[in-house]
C-alpha atoms as a printed R data frame, in Angstrom:
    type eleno elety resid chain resno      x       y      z
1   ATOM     1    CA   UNK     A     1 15.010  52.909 17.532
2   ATOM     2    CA   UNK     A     2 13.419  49.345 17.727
3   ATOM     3    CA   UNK     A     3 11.769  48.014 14.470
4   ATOM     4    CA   UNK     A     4  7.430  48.149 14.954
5   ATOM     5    CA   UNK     A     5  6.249  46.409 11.762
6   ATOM     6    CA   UNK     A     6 18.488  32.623 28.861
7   ATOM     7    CA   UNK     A     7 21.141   7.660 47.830
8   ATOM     8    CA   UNK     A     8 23.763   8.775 48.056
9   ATOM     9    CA   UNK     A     9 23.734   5.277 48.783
10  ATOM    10    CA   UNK     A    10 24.057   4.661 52.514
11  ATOM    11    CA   UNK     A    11 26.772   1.968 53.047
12  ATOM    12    CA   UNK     A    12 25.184  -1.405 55.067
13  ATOM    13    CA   UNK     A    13 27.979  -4.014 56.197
14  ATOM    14    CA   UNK     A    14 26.017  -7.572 55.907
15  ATOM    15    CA   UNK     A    15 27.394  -9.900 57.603
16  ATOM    16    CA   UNK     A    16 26.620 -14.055 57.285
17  ATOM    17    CA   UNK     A    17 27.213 -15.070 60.495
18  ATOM    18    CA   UNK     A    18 28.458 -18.727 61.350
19  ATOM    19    CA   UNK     A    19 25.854 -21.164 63.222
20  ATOM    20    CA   UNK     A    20 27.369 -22.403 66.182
21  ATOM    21    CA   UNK     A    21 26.170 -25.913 66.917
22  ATOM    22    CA   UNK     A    22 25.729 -27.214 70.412
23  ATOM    23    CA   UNK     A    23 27.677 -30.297 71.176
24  ATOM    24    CA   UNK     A    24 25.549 -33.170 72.713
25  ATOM    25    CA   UNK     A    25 27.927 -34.347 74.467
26  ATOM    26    CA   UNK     A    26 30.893 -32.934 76.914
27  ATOM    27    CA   UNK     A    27 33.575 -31.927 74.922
28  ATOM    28    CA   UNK     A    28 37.163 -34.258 75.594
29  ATOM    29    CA   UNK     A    29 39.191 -31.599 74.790
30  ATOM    30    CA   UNK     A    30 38.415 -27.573 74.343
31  ATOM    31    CA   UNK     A    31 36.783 -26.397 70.941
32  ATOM    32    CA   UNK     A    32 38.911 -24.897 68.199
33  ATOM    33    CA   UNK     A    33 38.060 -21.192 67.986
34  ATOM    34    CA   UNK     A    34 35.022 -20.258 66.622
35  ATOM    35    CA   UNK     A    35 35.612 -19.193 62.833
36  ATOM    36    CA   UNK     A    36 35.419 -15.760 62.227
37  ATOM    37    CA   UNK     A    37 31.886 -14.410 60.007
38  ATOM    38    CA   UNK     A    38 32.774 -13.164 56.526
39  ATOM    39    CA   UNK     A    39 31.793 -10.012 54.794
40  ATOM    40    CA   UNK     A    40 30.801 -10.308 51.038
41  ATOM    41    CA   UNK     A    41 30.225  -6.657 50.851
42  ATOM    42    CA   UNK     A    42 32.692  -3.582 50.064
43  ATOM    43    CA   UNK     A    43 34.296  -1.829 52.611
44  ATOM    44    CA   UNK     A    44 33.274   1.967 52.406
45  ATOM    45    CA   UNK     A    45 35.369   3.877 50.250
46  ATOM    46    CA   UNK     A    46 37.735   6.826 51.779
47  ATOM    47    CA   UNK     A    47 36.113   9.403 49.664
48  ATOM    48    CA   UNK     A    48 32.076   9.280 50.778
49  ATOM    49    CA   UNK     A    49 31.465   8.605 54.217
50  ATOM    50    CA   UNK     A    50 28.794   6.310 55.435
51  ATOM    51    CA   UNK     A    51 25.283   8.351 55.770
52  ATOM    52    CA   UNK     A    52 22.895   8.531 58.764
53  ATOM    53    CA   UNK     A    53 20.106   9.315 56.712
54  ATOM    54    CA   UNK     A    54 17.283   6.787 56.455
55  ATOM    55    CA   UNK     A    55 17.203   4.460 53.279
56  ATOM    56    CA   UNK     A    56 15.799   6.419 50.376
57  ATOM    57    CA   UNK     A    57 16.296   9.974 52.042
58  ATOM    58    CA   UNK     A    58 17.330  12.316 49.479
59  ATOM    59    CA   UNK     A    59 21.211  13.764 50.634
60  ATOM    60    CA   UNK     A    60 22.252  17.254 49.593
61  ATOM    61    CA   UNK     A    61 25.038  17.839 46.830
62  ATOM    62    CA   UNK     A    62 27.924  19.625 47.753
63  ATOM    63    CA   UNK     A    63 28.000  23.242 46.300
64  ATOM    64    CA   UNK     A    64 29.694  24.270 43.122
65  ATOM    65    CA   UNK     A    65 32.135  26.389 44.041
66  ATOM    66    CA   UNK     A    66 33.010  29.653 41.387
67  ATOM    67    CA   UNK     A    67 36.161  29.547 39.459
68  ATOM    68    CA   UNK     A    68 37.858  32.517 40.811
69  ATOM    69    CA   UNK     A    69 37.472  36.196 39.312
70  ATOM    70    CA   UNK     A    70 40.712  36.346 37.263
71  ATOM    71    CA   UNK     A    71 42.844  39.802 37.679
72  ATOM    72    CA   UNK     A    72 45.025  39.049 34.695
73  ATOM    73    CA   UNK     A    73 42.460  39.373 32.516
74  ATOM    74    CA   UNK     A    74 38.979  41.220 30.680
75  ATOM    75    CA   UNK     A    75 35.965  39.787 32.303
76  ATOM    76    CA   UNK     A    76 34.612  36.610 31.298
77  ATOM    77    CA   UNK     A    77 31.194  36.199 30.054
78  ATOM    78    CA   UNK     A    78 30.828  33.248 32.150
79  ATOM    79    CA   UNK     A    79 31.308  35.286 35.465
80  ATOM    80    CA   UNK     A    80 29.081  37.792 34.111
81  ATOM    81    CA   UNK     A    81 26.273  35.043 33.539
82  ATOM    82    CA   UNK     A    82 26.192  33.406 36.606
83  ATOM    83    CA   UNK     A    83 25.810  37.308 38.660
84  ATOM    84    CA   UNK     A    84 22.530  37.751 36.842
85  ATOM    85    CA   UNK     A    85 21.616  33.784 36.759
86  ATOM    86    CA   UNK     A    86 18.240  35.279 38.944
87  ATOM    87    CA   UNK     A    87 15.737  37.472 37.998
88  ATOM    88    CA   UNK     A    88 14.491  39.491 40.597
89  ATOM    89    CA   UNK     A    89 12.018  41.681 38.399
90  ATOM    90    CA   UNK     A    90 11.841  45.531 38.752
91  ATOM    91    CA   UNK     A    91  9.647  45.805 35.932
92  ATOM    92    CA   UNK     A    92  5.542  46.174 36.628
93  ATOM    93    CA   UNK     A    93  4.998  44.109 33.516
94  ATOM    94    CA   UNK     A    94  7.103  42.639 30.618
95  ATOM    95    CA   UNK     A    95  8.052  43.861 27.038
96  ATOM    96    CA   UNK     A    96  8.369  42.287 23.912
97  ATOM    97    CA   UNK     A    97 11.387  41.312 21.955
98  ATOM    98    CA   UNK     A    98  9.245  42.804 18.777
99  ATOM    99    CA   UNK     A    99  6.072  44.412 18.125
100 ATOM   100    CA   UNK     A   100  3.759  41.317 17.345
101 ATOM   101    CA   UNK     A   101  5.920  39.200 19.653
102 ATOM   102    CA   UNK     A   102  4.669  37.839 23.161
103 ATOM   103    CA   UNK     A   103  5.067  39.542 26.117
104 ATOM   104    CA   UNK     A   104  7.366  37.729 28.146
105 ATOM   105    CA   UNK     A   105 10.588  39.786 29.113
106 ATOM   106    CA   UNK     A   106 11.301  41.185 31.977
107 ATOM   107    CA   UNK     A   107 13.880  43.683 33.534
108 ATOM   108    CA   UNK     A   108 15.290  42.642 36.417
109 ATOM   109    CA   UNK     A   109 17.393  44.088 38.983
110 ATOM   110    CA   UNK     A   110 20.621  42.434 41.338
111 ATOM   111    CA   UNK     A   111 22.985  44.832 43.577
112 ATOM   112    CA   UNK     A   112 24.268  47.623 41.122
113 ATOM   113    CA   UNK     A   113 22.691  47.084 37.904
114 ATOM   114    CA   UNK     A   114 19.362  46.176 36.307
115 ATOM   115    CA   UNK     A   115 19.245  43.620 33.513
116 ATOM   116    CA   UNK     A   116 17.541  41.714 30.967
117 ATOM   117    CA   UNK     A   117 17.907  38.971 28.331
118 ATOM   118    CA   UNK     A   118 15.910  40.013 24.292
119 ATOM   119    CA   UNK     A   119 16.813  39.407 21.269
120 ATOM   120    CA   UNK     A   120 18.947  42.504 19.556
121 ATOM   121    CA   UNK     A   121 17.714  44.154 16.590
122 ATOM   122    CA   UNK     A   122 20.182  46.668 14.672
123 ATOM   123    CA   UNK     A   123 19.500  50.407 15.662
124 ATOM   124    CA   UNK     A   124 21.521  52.375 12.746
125 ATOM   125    CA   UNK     A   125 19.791  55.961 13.819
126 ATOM   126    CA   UNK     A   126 21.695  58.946 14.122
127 ATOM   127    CA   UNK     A   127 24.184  60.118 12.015
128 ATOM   128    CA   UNK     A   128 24.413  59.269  8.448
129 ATOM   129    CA   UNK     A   129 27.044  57.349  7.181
130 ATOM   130    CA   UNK     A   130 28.097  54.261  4.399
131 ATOM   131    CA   UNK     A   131 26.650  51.817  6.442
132 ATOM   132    CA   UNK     A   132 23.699  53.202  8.079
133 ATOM   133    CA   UNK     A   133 21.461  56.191  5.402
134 ATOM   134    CA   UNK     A   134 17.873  56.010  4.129
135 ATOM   135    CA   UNK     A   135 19.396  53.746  1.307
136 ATOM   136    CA   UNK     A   136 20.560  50.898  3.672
137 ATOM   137    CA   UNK     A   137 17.760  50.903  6.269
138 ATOM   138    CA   UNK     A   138 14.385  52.183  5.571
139 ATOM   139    CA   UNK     A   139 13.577  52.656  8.968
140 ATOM   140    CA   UNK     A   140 16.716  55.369  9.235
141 ATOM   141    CA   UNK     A   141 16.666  58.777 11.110
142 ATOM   142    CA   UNK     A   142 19.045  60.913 11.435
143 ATOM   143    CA   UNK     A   143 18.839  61.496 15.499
144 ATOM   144    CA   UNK     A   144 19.550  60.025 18.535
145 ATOM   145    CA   UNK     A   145 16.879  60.329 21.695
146 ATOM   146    CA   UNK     A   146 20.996  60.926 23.322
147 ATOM   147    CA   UNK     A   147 23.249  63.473 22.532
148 ATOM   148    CA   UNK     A   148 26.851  63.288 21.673
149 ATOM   149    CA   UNK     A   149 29.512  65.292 23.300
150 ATOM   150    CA   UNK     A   150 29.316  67.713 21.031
151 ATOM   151    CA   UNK     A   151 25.631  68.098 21.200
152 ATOM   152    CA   UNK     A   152 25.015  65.910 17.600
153 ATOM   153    CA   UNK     A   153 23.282  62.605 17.197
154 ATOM   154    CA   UNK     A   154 24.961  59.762 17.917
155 ATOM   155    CA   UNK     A   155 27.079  57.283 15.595
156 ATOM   156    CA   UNK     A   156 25.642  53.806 15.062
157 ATOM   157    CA   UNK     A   157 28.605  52.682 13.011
158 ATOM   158    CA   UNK     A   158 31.454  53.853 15.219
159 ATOM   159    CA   UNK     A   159 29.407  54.085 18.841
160 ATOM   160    CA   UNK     A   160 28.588  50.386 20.447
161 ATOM   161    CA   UNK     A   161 25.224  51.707 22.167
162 ATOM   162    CA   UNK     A   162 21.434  50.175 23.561
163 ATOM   163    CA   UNK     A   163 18.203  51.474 23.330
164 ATOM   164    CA   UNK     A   164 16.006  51.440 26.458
165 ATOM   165    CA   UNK     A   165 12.460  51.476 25.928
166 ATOM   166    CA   UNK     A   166 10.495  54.878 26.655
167 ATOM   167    CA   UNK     A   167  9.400  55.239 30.566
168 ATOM   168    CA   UNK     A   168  5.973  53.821 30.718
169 ATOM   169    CA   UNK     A   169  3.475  51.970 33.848
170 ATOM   170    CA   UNK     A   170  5.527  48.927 33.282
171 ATOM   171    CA   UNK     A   171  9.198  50.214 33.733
172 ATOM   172    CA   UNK     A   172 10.841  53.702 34.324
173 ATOM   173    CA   UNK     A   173 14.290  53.571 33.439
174 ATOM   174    CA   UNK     A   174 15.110  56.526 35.059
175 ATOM   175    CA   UNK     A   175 14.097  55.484 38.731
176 ATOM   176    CA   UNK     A   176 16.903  52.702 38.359
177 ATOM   177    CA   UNK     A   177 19.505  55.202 37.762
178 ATOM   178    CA   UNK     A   178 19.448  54.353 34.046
179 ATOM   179    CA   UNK     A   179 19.920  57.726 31.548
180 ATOM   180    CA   UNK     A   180 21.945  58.687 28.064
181 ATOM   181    CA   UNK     A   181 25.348  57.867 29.233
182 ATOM   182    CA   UNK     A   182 24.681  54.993 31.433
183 ATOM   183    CA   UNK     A   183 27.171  52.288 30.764
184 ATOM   184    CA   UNK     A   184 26.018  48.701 29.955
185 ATOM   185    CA   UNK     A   185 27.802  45.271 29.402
186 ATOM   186    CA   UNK     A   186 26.566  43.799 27.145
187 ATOM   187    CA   UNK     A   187 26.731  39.353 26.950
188 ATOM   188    CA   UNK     A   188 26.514  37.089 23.872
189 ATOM   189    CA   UNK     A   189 27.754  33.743 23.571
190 ATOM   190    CA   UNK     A   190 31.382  34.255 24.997
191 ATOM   191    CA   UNK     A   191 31.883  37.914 24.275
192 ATOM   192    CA   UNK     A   192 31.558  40.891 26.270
193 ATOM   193    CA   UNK     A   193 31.567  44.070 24.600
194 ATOM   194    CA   UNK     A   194 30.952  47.519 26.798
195 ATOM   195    CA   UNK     A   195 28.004  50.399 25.873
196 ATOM   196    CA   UNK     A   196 26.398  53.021 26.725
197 ATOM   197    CA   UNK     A   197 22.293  54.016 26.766
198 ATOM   198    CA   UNK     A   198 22.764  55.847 23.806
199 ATOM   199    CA   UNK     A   199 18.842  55.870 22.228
200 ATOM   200    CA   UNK     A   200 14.828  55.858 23.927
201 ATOM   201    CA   UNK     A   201 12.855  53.175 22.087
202 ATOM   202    CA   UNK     A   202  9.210  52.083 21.856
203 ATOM   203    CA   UNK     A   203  6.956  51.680 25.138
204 ATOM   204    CA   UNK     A   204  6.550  47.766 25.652
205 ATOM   205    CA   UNK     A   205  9.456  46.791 23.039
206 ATOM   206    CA   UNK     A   206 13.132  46.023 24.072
207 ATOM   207    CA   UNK     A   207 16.241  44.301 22.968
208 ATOM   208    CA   UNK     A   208 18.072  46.648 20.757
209 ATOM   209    CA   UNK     A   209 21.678  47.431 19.678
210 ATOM   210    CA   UNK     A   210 23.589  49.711 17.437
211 ATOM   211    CA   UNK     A   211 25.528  49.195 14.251
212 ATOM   212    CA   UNK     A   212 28.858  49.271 16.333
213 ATOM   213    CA   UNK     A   213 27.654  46.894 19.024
214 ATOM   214    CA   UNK     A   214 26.193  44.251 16.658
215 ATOM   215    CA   UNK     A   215 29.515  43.911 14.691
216 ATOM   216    CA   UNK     A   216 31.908  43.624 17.809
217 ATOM   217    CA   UNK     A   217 29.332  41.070 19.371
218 ATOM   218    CA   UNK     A   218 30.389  38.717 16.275
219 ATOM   219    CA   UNK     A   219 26.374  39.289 14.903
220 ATOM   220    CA   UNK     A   220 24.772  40.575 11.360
221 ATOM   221    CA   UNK     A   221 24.502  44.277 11.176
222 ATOM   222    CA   UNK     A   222 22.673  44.222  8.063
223 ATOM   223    CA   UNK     A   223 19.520  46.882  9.062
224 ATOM   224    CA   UNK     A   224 17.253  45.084  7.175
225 ATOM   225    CA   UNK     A   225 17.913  41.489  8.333
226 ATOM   226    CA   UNK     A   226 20.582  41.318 10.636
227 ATOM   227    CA   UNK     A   227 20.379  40.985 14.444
228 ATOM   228    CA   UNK     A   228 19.883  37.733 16.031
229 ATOM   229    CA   UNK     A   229 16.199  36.287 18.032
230 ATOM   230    CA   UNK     A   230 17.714  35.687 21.788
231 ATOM   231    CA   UNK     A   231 20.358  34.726 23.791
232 ATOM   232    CA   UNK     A   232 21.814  38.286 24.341
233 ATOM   233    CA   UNK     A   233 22.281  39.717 28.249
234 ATOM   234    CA   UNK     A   234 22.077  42.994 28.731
235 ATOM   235    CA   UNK     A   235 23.290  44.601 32.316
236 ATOM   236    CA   UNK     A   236 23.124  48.213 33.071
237 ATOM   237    CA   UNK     A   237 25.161  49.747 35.939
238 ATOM   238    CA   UNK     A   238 23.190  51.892 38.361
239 ATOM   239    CA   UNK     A   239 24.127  55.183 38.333
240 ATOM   240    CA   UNK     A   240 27.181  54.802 35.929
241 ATOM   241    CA   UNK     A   241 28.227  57.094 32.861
242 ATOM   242    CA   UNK     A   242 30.644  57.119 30.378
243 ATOM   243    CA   UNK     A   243 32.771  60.689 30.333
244 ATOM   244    CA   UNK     A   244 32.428  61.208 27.374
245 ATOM   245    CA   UNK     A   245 29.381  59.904 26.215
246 ATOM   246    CA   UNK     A   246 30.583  58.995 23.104
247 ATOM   247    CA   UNK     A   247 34.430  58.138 24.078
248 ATOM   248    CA   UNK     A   248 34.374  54.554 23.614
249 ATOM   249    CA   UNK     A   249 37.460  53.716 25.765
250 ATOM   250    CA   UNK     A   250 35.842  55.417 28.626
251 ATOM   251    CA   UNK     A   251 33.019  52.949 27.909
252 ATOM   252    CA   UNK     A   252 34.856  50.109 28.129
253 ATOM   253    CA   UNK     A   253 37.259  51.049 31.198
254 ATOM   254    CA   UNK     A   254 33.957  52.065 33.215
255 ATOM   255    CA   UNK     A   255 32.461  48.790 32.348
256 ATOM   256    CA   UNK     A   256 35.424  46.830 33.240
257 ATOM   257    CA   UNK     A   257 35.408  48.095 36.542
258 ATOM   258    CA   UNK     A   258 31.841  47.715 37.299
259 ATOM   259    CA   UNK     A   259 31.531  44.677 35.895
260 ATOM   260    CA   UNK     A   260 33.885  43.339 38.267
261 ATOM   261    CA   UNK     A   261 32.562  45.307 41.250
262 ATOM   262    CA   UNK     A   262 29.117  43.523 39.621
263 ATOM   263    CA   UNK     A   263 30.490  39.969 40.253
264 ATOM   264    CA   UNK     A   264 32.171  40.321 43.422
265 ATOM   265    CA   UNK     A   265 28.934  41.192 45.232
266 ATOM   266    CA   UNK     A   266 27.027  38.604 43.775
């Protein structure tokens, strides 16, 4: 569980037109032709073509468009970003990243997940092993608020999992579809690694990860003073679960899936 202690310029021809002067007296013979007024500015180029909006009038860019989703290939981070660029929150209040940090995260919610962007701290709870026992983090129990398939606590080392926070006024995981099982992608820097919602955390505090997850995510998994202070996304699929719970391949074939199902509709 969590430690307590993201003119268009318009183009304008000008033209310096010849004077014509009037002859004072009949002409003997007919005039030469009349020479022709030069331009001393550019013609337009090909590529923009001339505005009709009034000087100064601000002109709309052209939209971006999206590289395409590739189908060759795991799902890039980058895709995943832009599909939860907006927060549209679902959360009655926001959470904190720690216990004497501000308030100022929320969880949002897009078609088919809910998300949210923290900090991760290292959750090594459940069962005991080299890397996560009383002796390496002093915060350590032996239990997971989720179950295993065989009905034992979790393993932080082995498991890539995320703690949600305990239902509370603000937010009710479970009225998003969100439960032990529930698979998650989970975003930092360039990497995308694939989870599950495998412990319940503290009311009001979020942005938590296990052993497992930390170390495939490229960050510290030292209990004590590992983790890193922002920049990781975390997207949870509505309604999703990993059979089994603890079968990470599952994890990370769901998660594929809805992760692209995930872009494609937004």
């Amino acid at each position: 569980m969590v430690r307590v202690p993201s003119r268009v310029p318009s183009l304008t021809l000008v033209a310096a037109g010849a004077a014509l002067l009037a002859p004072t007296t009949p002409p003997a013979a007919p005039p030469p032709p009349e020479p022709r007024a030069l331009s001393h500015a550019p013609p337009p180029s090909r590529a923009t073509a001339p505005s009709h909006a009034p000087p100064g009038a601000r002109v709309p860019s052209r939209p971006v468009a999206r590289p395409p989703l590739r189908e060759d290939g795991p799902v890039r981070a980058a895709d995943l970003l832009t599909a939860v660029r907006d927060c549209e929150p679902v959360s009655r209040g926001r959470f904190r990243a720690d216990a004497q940090a501000a308030a100022d995260i929320p969880v949002c919610g897009t078609t088919g997940a809910v998300f949210w962007k923290a900090d991760l701290d290292i959750d090594c709870d459940g069962r005991p092993g080299a890397r996560c026992n009383r002796r390496t983090d002093p915060y350590f129990t032996a239990a997971t608020a989720c179950p295993g398939s065989d009905g034992r606590p979790l393993d932080a080392e082995r498991l890539p999992y995320i703690v949600v926070p305990a239902p509370d006024t603000r937010w009710d995981h479970r009225a998003h579809g969100v439960r032990c099982g529930s698979v998650a992608a989970v975003v930092y820097r360039d990497r995308v690694r694939y989870a599950v919602v495998g412990d319940i955390g503290p009311r009001g505090v979020i942005g938590e990860g296990s052993y497992a997850l930390a170390e495939s995510l490229g960050i510290r998994t030292d209990p004590r003073t590992g983790g890193v202070p922002s920049g990781v996304t975390y997207i949870v699929f509505d309604d999703s679960r990993a059979e089994p719970v603890d079968d990470v391949r599952a994890a990370s074939r769901t998660g594929e899936r809805l992760a692209r199902r995930l872009i494609s509709r937004n």
